[in-house]
MARBA-3410 file (N, C-alpha, C, O; in Angstrom, 1 decimal):
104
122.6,162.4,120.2,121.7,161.9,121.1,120.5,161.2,120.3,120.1,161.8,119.3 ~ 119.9,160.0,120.6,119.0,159.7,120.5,117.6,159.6,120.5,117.2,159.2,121.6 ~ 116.8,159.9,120.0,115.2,160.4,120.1,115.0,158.6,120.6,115.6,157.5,120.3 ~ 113.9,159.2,121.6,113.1,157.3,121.9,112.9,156.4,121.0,112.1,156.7,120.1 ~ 113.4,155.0,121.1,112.7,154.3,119.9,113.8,154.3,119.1,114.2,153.2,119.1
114.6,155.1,118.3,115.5,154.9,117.2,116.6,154.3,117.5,116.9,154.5,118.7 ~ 117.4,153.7,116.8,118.9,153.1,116.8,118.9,152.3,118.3,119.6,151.4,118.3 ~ 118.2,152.7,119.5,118.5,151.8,120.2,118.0,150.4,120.6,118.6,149.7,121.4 ~ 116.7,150.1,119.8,116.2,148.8,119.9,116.2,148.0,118.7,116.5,148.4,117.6 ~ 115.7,146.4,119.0,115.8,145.8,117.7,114.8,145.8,116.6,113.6,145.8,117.0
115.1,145.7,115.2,114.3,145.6,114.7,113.1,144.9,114.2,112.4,145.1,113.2 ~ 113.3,143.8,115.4,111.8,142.9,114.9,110.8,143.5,114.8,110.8,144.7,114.8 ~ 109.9,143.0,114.9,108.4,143.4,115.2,108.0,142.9,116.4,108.5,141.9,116.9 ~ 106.8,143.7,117.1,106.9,143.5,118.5,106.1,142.1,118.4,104.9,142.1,118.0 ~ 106.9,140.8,118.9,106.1,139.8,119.0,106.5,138.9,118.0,105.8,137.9,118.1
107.3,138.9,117.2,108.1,138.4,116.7,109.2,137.0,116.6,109.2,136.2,115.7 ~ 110.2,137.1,118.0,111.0,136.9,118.4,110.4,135.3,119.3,109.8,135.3,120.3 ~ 110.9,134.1,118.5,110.2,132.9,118.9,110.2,132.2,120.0,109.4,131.4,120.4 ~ 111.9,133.1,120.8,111.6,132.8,122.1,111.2,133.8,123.1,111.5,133.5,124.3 ~ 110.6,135.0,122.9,109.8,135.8,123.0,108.9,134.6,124.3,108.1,133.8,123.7
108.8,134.4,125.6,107.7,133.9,126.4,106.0,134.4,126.5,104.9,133.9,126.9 ~ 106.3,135.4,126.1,104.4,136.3,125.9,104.0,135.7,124.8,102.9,136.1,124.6 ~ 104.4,134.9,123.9,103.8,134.9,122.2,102.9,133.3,122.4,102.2,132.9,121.5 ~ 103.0,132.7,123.8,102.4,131.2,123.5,103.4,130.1,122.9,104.4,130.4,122.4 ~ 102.8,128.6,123.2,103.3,127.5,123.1,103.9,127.5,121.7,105.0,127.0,121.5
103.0,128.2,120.4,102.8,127.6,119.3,104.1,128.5,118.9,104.5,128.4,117.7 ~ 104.7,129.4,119.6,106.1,130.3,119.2,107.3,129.2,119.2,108.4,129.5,118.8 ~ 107.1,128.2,119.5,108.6,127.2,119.0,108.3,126.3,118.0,109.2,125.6,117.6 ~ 106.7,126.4,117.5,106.9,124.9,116.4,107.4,125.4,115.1,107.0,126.3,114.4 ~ 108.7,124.6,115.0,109.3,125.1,113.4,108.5,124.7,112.0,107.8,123.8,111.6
109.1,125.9,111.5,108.2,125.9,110.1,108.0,125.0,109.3,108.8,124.1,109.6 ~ 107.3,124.6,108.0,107.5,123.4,107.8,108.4,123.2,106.7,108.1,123.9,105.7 ~ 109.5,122.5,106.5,110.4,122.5,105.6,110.0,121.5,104.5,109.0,120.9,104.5 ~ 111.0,121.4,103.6,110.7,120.6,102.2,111.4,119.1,102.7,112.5,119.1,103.4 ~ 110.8,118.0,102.4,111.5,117.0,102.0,112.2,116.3,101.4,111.8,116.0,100.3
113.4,115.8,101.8,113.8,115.6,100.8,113.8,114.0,100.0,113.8,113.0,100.7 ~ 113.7,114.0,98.7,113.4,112.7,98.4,114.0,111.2,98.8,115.2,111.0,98.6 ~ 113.4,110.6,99.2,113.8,109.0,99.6,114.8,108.3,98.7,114.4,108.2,97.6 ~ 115.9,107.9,98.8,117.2,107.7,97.6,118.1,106.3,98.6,118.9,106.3,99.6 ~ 117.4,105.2,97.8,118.7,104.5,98.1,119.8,104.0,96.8,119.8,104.3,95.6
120.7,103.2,97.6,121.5,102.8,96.7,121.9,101.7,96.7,122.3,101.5,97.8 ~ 122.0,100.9,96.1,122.3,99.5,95.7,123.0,98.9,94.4,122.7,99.5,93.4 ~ 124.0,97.8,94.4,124.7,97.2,93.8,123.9,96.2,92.9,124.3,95.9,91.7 ~ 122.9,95.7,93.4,122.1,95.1,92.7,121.3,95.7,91.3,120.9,96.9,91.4 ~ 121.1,95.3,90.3,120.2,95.7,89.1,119.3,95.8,89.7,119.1,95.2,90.8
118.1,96.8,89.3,117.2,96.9,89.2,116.1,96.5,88.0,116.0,97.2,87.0 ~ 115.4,95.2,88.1,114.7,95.4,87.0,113.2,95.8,86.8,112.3,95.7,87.5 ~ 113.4,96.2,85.5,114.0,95.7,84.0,114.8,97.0,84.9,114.6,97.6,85.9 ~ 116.2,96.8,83.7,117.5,97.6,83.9,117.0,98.9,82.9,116.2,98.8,81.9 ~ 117.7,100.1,83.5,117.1,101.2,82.8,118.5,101.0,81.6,119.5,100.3,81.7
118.1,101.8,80.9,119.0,101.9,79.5,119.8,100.6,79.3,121.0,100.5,79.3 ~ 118.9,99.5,79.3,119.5,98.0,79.2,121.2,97.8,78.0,122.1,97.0,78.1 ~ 120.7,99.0,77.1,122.0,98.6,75.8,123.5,99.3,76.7,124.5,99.0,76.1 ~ 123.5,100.0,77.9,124.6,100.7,78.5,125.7,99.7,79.1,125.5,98.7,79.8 ~ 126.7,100.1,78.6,128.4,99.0,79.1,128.1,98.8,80.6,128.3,97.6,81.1
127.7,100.1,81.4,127.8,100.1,82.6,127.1,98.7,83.8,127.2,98.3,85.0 ~ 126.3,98.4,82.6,125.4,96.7,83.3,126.5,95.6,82.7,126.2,94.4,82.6 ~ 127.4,95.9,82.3,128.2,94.5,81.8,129.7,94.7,82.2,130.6,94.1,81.6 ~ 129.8,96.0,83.7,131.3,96.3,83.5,131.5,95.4,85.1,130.6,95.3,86.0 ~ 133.0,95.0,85.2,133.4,94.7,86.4,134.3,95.9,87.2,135.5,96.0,87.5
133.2,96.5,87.4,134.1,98.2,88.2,133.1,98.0,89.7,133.7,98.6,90.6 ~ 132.3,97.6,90.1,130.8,97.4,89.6,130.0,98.6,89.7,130.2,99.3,90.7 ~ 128.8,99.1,88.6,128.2,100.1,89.1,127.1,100.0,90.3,126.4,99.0,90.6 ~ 127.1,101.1,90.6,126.1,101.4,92.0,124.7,101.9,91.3,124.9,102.9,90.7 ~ 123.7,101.5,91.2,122.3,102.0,91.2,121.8,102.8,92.4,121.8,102.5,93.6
121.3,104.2,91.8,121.1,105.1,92.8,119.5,105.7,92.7,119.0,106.6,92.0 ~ 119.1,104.9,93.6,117.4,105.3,92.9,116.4,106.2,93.8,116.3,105.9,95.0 ~ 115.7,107.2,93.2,114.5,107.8,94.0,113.5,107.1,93.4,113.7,106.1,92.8 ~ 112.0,107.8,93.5,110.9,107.5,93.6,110.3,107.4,92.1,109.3,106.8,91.9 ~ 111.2,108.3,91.0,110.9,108.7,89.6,111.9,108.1,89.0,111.5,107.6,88.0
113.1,108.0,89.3,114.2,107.5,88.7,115.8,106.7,89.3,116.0,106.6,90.5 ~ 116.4,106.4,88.6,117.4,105.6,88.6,118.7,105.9,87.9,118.8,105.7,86.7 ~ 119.6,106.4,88.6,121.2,106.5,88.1,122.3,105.6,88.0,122.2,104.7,88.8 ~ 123.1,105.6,87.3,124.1,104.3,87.5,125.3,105.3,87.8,125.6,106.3,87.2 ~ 126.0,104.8,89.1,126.9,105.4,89.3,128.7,104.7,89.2,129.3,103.8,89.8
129.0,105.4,88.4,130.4,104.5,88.1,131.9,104.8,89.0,132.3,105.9,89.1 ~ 132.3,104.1,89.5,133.1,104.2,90.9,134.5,104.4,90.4,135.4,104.9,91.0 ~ 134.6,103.9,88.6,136.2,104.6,87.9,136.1,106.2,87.2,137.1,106.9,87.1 ~ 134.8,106.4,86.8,135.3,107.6,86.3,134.8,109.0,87.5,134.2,109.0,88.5 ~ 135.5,110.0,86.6,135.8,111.3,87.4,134.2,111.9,87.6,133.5,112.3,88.6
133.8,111.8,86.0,132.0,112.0,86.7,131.5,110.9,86.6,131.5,110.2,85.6 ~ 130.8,110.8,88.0,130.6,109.9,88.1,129.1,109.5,88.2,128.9,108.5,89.0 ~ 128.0,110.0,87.8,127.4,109.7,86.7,127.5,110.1,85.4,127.4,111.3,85.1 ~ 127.6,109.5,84.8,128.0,109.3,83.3,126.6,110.0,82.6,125.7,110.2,83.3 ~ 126.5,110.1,81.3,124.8,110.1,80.5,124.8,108.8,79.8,125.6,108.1,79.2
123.6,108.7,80.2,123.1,107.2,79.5,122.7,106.8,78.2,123.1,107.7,77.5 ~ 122.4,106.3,77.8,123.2,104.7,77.9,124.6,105.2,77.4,124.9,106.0,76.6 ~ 125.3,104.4,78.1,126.9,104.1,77.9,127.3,103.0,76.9,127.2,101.8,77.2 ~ 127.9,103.8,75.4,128.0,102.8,74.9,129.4,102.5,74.0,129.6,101.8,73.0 ~ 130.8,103.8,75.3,131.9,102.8,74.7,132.5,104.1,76.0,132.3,105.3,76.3
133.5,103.1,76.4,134.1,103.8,77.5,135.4,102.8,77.7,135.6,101.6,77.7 ~ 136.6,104.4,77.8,137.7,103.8,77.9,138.3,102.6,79.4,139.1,101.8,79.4 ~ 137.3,103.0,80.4,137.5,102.0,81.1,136.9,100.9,81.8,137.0,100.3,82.9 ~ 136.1,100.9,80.7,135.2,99.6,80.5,136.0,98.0,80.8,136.8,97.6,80.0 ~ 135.7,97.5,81.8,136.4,95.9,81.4,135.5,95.2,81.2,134.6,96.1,81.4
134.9,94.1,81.0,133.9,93.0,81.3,134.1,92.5,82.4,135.2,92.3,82.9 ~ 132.8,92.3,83.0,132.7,91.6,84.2,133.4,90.2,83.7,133.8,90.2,82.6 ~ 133.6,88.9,84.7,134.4,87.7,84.4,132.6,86.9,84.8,131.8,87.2,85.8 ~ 132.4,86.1,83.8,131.1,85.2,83.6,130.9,84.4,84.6,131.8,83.8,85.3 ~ 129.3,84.3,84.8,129.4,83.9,86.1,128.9,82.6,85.9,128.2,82.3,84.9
129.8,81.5,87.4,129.8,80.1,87.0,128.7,79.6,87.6,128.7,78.3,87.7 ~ 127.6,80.3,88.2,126.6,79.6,87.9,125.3,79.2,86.8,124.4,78.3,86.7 ~ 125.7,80.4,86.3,125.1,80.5,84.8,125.6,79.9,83.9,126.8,80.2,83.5 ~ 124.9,78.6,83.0,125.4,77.7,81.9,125.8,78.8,80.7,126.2,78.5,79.6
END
C-alpha cells in the first residue's frame, strides 16, 4: 500500500511542467539555444588563398572552399578524408587542372 504522495505521482516540481496552464504565457518560450556558426561553401577561391603553396588550388578534382567567420577549409571530393591538413604538398591524386584559355 501506498502512503499519500509516494510512488504515485510525478516527479517534477510543482509548477514545472511547461504545459502546465496555471504557470502563464512565458511557460512555452523555449530556452535559448547556441548558434550555430554561419558556413558556406563555394567552388570559387577565396582570396588571398589560404595555404597558397597547397596542390589542392592547382588540382582539377575541383576543391570546395568551406568557410565560417574565422576560417576556411578546402574540401577534396577524391579523397576518403576529405579534409586533408594543410598545405597539401604531394598527393597521390593530384592531376593538374587543364590551363585556362583565357589566360595568356
Amino acid at each position: 500500500m501506498h502512503e499519500k504522495g509516494h510512488g504515485t505521482k510525478s516527479l517534477r516540481r510543482p509548477g514545472s511542467d511547461p504545459l502546465d496552464p496555471t504557470r502563464g504565457s512565458d511557460a512555452l518560450i523555449a530556452p535559448p539555444t547556441r548558434r550555430r556558426p554561419r558556413v558556406t561553401m563555394d567552388e570559387t577561391p577565396p582570396s588571398p588563398l589560404p595555404f597558397p603553396t597547397s596542390l589542392c588550388h592547382r588540382c582539377a578534382a575541383p576543391p570546395k572552399y568551406v568557410r565560417t567567420k574565422t576560417s576556411t577549409f578546402i574540401l577534396c571530393p577524391l579523397l576518403p578524408r576529405k579534409y586533408p591538413p594543410q598545405p597539401v604538398l604531394s598527393c597521390p591524386l593530384f592531376r593538374p587542372k587543364a590551363p585556362d584559355p583565357e589566360k595568356p
